[in-house]
C-alpha positions in Angstrom: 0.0 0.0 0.0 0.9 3.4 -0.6 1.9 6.4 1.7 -0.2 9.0 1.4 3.0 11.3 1.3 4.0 9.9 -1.8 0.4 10.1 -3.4 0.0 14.0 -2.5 3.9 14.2 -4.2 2.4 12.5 -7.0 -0.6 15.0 -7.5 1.6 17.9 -7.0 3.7 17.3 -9.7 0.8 16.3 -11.9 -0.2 19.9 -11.6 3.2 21.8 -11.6 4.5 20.3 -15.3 5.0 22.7 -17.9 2.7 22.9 -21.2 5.6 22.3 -23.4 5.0 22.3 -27.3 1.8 21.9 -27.2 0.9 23.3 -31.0 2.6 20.3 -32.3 1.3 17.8 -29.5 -1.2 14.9 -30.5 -4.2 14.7 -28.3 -7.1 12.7 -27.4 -10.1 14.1 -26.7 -13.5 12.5 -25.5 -16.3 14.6 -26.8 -20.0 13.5 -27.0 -19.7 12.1 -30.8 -16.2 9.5 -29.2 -12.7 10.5 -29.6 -11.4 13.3 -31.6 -7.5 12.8 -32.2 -5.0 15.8 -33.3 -3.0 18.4 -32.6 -5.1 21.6 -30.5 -5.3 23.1 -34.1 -6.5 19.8 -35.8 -9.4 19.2 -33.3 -10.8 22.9 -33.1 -11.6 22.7 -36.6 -12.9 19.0 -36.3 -15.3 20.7 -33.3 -15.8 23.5 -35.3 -16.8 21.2 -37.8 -19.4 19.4 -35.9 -20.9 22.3 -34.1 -21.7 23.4 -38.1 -23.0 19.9 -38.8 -25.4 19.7 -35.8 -26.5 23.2 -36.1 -27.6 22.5 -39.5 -29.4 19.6 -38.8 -31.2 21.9 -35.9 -30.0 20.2 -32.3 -28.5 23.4 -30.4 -27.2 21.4 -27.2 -25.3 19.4 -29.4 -23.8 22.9 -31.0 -23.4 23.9 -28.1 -21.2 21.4 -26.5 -19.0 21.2 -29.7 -18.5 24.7 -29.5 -17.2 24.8 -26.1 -15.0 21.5 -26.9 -13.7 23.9 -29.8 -13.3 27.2 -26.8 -11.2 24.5 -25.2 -8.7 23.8 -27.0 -8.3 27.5 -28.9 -7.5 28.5 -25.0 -5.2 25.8 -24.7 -3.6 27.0 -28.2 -3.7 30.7 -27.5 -2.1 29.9 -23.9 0.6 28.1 -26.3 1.3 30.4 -28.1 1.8 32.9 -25.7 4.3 31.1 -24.1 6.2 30.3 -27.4 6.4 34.3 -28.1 7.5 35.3 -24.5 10.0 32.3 -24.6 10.9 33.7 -28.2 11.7 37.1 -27.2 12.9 36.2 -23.9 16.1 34.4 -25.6 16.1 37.6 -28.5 16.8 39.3 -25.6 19.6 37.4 -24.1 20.9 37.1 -27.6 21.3 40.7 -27.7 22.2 41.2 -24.4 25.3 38.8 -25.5 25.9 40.3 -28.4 26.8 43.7 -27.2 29.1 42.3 -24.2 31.0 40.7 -27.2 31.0 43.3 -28.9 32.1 45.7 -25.9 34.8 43.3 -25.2 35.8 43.3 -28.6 36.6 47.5 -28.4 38.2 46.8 -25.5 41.0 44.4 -26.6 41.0 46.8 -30.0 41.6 49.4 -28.0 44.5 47.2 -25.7 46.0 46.6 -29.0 46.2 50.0 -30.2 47.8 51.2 -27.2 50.6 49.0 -27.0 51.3 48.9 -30.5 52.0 52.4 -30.5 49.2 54.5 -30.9 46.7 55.3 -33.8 47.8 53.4 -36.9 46.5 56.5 -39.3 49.6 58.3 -37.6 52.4 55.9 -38.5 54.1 57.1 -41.7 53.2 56.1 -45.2 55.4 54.2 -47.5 56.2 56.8 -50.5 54.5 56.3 -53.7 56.4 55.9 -56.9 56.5 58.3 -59.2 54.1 57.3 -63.0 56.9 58.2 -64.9 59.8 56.2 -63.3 58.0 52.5 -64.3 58.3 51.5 -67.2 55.8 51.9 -70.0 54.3 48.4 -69.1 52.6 48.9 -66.0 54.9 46.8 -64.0 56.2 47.8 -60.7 60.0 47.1 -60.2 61.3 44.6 -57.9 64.9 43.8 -56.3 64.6 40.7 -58.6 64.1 42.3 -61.7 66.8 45.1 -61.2 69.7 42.2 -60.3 71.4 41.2 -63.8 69.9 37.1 -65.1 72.0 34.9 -64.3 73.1 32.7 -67.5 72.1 29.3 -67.7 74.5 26.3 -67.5 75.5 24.6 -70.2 74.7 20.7 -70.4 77.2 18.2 -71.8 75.5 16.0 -74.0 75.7 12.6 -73.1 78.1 10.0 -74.8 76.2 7.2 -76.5 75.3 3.8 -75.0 77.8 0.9 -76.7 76.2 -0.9 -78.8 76.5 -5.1 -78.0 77.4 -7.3 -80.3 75.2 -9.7 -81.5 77.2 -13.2 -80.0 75.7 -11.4 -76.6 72.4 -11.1 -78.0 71.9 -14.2 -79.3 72.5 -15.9 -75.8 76.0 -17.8 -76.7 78.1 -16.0 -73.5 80.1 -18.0 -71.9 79.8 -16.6 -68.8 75.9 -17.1 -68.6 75.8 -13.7 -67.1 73.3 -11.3 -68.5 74.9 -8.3 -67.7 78.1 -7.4 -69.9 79.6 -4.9 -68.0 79.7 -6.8 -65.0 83.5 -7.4 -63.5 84.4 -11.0 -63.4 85.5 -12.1 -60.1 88.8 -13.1 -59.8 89.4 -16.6 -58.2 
């Protein structure tokens, strides 16, 4: 048997849980007509739909009771969606919030940098431009490597030709049965 501590816990908790995402959650609902199964968005417009139906065929309890299943679950939706929008802006918020620390932190170490690097860099001096008229007429801008002289390229020696064998090698008839000719006999 249970304590009765542990059943009270029980309800508590039962009533303290949050809504969640509800505008996507499946329900079951037991109206007069048997279940009606959907999301809160899904089953207003199946209540809605009913109310219509049992208006037109002239039972007004009937309407009635579908139309408040319908009030039902558009509270339960518009309760949602509430949430959603205050949770929404709520982490827009802390986003921006973030955002400028970074970015305050970020002009800070800037401004860290520009101190001990020396001060503003629009006061360091400029590199002098080159006059137009000293580069040449091709648009090229002159570098140490182009002003040093070429240095000339090396000369190969051609290579000397590979002896031809003779054809008593060729044909297999060495005596030495070695296939290489150039190979230096050992001496015994």
């Amino acid at each position: 048997m249970r304590s009765s501590k542990s059943r009270s816990r029980n309800k508590n908790n039962r009533n303290n849980r949050s809504v969640g995402n509800v505008v996507n959650r499946v329900f079951d609902s037991s109206g007069p007509e048997g279940k009606v199964r959907g999301t809160p968005q899904q089953i207003i417009e199946k209540y809605n739909q009913l109310a219509r139906d049992a208006q037109l065929s002239g039972d007004r309890v009937a309407t009635e009771n579908f139309q408040q299943h319908a009030e039902h679950y558009l509270r339960l939706l518009g309760a949602a969606q509430k949430e959603q929008e205050a949770r929404r802006e709520q982490q827009e918020r802390e986003n921006r919030e973030r955002q400028q620390e970074r970015d305050r932190e970020r002009a800070k170490r800037q401004e860290r940098e520009s101190n001990a690097s020396g001060g503003d860099p629009s006061e360091t001096p400029q590199p002098d431009v080159m006059d137009q008229h000293d580069a040449s007429d091709s648009g090229l801008v002159e570098t140490p490597e182009s002003q040093q002289p070429a240095k000339p390229k090396r000369q190969r020696k051609p290579r000397a030709p590979k002896p031809v064998e003779d054809s008593a090698s060729e044909s297999g008839s060495d005596k030495t049965g070695d296939d290489a000719p150039d190979a230096p006999e050992a001496a015994e």
